[in-house]
C-alpha positions as CSV (number, residue, x, y, z in Angstrom):
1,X,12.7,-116.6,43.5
2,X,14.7,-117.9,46.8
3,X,14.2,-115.6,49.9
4,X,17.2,-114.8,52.2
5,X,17.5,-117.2,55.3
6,X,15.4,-116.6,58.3
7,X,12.7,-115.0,56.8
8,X,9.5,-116.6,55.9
9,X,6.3,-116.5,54.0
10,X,2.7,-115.9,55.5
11,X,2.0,-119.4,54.6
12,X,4.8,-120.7,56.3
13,X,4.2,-118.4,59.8
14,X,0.8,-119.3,59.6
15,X,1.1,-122.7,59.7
16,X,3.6,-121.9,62.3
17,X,1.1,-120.2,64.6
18,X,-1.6,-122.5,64.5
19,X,-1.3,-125.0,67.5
20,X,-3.3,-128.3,67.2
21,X,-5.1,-129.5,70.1
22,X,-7.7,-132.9,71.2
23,X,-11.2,-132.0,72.4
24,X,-11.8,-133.6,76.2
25,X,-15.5,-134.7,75.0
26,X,-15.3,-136.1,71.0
27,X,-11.8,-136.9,70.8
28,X,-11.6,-134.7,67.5
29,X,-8.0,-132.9,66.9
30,X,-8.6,-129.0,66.8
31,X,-6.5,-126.4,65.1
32,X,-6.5,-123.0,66.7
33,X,-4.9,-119.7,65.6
34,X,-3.7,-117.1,67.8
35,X,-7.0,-115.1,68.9
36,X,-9.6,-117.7,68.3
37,X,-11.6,-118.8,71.2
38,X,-10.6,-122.0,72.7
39,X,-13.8,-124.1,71.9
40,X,-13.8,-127.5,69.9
41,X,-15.0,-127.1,65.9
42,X,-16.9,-130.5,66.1
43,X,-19.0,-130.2,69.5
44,X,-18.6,-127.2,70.9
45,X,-17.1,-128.4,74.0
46,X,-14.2,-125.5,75.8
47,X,-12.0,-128.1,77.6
48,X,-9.2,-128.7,74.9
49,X,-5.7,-130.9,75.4
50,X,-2.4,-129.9,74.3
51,X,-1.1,-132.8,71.9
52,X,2.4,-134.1,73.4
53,X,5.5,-133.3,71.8
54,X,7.1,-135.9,69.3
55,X,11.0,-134.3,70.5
56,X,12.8,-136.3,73.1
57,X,12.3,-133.7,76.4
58,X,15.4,-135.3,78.8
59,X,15.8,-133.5,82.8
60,X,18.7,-133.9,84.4
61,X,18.1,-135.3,88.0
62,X,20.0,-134.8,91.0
C-alpha cells in the first residue's frame, strides 16, 4: 500500500523530529525529541552542541 505524496508515517516524522546533538563534557552524540530535557544520556551533563550541517550553506557578500 503506497501513500499519496507529502504525507508521511509516524516513523518517518519521528525520525524527522528527533535532532542529534554532541555532549560538551563526553563527546557522546545525543538524540533528543521535541519536549525532552536537554541533558546528555551518557553523563548527565546540560551543555549540548548542535552537529553542523552536511548541505553547502553559501552568503552572498557585498
Amino acid at each position: 500500500m503506497s501513500q499519496p505524496a507529502g504525507e508521511r508515517s509516524y516513523q518517518q516524522t519521528a525520525a524527522a523530529s528527533t535532532m542529534h546533538y554532541l555532549c560538551a563534557e563526553c563527546g557522546a552524540k545525543v538524540g533528543i525529541n521535541k519536549g525532552e530535557p536537554i541533558r546528555c544520556k551518557e553523563c548527565g551533563h546540560r551543555i549540548l552542541y548542535k552537529q553542523r550541517t552536511r548541505r553547502m550553506v553559501q552568503f552572498e557578500a557585498r
